[in-house]
C-alpha positions in Angstrom: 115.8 -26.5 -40.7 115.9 -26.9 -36.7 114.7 -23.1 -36.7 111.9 -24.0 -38.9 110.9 -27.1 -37.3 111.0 -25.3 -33.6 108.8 -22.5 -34.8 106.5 -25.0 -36.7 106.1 -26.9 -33.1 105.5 -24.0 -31.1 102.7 -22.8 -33.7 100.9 -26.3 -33.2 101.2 -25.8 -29.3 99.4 -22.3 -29.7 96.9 -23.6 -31.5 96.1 -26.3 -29.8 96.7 -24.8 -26.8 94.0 -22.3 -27.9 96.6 -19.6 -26.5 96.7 -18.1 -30.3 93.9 -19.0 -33.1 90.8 -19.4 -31.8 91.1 -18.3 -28.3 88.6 -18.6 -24.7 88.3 -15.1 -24.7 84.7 -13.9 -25.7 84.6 -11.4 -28.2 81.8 -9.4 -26.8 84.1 -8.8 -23.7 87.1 -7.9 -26.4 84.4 -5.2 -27.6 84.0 -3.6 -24.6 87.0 -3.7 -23.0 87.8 -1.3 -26.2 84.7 0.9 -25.5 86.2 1.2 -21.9 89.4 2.3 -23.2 88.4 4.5 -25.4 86.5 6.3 -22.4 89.6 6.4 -20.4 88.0 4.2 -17.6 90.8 3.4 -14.8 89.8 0.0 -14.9 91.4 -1.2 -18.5 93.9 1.2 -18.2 96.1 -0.6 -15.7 98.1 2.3 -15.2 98.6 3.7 -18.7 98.0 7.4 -19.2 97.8 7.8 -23.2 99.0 10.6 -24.7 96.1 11.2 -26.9 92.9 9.8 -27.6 92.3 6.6 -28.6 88.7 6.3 -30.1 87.0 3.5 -30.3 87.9 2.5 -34.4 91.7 2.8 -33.6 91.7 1.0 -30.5 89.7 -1.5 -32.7 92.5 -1.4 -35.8 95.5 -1.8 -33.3 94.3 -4.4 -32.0 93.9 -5.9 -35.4 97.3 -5.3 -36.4 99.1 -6.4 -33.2 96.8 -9.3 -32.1 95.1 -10.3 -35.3 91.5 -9.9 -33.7 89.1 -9.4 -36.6 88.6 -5.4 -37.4 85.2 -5.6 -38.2 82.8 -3.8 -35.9 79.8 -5.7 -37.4 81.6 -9.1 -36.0 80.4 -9.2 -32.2 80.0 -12.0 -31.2 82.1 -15.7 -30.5 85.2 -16.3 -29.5 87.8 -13.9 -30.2 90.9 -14.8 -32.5 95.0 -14.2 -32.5 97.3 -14.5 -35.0 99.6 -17.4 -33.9 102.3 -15.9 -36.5 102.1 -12.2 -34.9 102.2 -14.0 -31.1 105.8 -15.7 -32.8 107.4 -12.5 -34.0 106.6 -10.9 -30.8 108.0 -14.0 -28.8 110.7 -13.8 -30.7 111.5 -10.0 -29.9 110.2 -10.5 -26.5 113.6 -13.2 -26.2 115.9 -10.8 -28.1 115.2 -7.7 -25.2 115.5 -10.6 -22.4 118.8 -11.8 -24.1 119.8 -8.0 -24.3 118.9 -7.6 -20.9 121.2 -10.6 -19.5 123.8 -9.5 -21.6 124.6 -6.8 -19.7 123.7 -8.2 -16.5 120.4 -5.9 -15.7 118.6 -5.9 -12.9 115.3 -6.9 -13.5 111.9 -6.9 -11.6 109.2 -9.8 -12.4 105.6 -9.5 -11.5 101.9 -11.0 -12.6 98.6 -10.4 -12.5 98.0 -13.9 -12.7 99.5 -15.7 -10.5 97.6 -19.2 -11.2 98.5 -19.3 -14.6 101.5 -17.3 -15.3 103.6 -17.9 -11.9 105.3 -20.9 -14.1 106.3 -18.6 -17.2 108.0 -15.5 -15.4 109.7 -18.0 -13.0 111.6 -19.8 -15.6 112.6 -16.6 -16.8 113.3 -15.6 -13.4 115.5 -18.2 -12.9 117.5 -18.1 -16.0 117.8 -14.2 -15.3 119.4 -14.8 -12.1 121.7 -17.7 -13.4 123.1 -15.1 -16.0 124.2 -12.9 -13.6 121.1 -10.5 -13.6 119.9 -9.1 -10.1 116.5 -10.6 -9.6 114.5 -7.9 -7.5 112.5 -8.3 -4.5 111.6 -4.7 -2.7 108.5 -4.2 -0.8 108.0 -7.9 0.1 105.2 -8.2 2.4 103.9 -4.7 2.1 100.4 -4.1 2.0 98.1 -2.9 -1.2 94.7 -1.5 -1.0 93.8 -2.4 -4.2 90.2 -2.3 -5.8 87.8 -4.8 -6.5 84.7 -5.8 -8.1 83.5 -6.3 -5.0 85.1 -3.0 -3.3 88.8 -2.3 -2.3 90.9 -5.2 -0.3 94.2 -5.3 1.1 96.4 -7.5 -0.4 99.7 -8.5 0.3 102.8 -8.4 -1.9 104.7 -11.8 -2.1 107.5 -13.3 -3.8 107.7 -16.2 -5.5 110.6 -17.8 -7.5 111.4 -14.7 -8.3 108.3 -13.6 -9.4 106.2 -10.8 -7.5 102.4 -11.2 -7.0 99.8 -10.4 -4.8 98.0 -12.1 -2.5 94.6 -12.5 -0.1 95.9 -11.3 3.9 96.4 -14.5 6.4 96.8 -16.6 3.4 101.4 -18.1 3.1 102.2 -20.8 1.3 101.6 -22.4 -2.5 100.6 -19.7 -5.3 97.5 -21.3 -5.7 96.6 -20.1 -1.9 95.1 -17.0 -2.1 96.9 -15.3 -4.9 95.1 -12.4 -6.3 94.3 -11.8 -9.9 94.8 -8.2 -10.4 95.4 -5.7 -13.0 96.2 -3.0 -10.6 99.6 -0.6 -11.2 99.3 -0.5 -8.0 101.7 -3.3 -6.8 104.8 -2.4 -9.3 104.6 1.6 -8.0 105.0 -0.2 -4.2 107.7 -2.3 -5.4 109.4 1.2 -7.1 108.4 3.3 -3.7 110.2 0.9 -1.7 113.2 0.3 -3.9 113.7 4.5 -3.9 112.9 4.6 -0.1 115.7 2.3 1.1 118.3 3.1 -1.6 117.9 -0.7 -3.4 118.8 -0.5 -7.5 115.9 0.1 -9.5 115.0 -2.1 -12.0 116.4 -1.9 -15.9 113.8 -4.5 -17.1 110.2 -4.8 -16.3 108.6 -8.5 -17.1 105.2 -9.1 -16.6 101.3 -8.5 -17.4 98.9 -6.3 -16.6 99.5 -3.2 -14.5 103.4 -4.3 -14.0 104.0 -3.7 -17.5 101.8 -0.6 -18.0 102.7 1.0 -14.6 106.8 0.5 -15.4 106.4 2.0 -18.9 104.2 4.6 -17.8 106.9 5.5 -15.2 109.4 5.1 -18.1 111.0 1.8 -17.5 111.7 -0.5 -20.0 108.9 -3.2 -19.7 107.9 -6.3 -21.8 105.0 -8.7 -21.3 102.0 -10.9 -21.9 98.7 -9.1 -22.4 95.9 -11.2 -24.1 93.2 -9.7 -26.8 90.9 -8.0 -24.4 93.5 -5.9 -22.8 94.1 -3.0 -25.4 96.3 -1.2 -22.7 99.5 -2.8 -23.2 99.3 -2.3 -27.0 98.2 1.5 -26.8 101.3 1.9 -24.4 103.6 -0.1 -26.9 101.8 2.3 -30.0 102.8 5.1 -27.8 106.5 4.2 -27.4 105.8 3.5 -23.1 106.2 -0.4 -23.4 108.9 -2.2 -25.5 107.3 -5.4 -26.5 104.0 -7.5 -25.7 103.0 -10.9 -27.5 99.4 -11.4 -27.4 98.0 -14.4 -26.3 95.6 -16.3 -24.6 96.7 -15.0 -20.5 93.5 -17.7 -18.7 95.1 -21.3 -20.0 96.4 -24.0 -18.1 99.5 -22.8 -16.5 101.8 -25.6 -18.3 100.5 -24.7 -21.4 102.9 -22.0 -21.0 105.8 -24.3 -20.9 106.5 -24.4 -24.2 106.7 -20.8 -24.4 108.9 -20.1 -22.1 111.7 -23.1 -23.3 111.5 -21.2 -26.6 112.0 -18.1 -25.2 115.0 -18.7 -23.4 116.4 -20.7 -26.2 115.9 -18.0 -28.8 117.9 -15.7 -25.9 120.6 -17.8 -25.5 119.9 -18.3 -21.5 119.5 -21.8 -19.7 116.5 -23.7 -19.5 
């Protein structure tokens, strides 16, 4: 009955939270993000090279069976929907492969592409990682990344906190909220990789995270879990194709403490301290 009543909670919370049900993101954006995809534009594919080719219908239908998004082409317009039972049953594996991974005392490597609203999230995990004996990874701190923008490439700089890598504006130190960089470049987790193999550090077992630090681990063939919200077909392709291990789709632009919730179940299911 606790089981059920937990689970029951954290379904409220998603749906209130508008991280699952009806969700912010618009579905004419969802749309295209799938046309982009399924013209192999750089942009969506943060980092994933798929194995075949992903037309536009099956990027469409794989999004319906792993995020719950409607499947009908016709249906462009609103705001775009998730299954909050399908983001539960991939929480719940997403805890099982964190629980696996502190089990045997992994190293891990934590990173976001949101920084303003899932800093919170990965750090709890980050810190309950570290408390079960897992090496909690911090190569290329302070290294520079060219990375590519709407409004043309910028160096950023790659920064650490709680645990949790991220990138951020140059001149700019201090709170995550001060200058951090919302990015979906691979570009940050293949510095973090260069510089581990450079200077001999351990590589990482377990890849958390979003964005291109999930799809530029798996593509690279490490083990990598994450967020990825309805509009980002990447992650799901490179989960389809065997490259990531898990992603729970959800909302990723809430309020960072509705993400609270998610991460307390999380590392209960997982058995790590909270």
């Amino acid at each position: 009955m606790v089981r059920v009543s937990v689970t029951g909670e954290l379904r409220a919370h998603l749906i209130q939270a508008r991280l699952a049900g009806t969700i912010a993101t618009a579905r004419e954006k969802s749309l295209g993000r799938y046309r982009l995809f399924a013209a192999r534009d750089p942009r969506v594919l943060l980092g994933l090279d798929p194995e075949r080719d992903w037309p536009f219908g099956e990027v469409l239908r794989l999004m319906g069976q792993k995020c719950g998004v409607s499947v009908d082409p016709a249906h462009t317009s609103g705001p775009d929907e998730i299954d909050p039972d399908r983001t539960i049953a991939a929480l719940d594996r997403f805890a099982d492969r964190l629980g696996a991974a502190a089990g045997r005392r992994a190293p891990v490597l934590l990173g976001t592409g949101h920084p303003h609203r899932l800093l919170d999230f990965y750090a709890a995990l980050a810190d309950a990682l570290s408390s079960a004996g897992c090496p909690v990874l911090t190569s290329a701190y302070g290294s520079r990344v060219d990375i590519a923008t709407r409004f043309g490439v910028r160096t950023c700089l790659l920064d650490y906190v709680r645990g949790v890598a991220m990138m951020r504006e140059t001149g700019v130190r201090g709170a995550p909220g001060e200058g951090g960089v919302h990015t979906h470049s691979p570009l940050p987790v293949r510095a973090v990789l260069g510089a581990a193999a450079d200077a001999g550090e351990p590589f990482p077992e377990l890849v958390i995270g979003d964005h291109g630090w999930v799809c530029g681990a798996g593509q690279l063939g490490i083990e990598a879990i994450g967020l990825a919200d309805a509009d980002d077909p990447a992650p799901f392709v490179g989960q389809a194709e065997g490259r990531v291990s898990e992603v729970v789709p959800l909302d990723d632009a809430a309020r960072s403490a509705s993400y609270r919730p998610l991460a307390r179940y999380v590392l209960n299911r997982a058995d790590l301290p909270r």
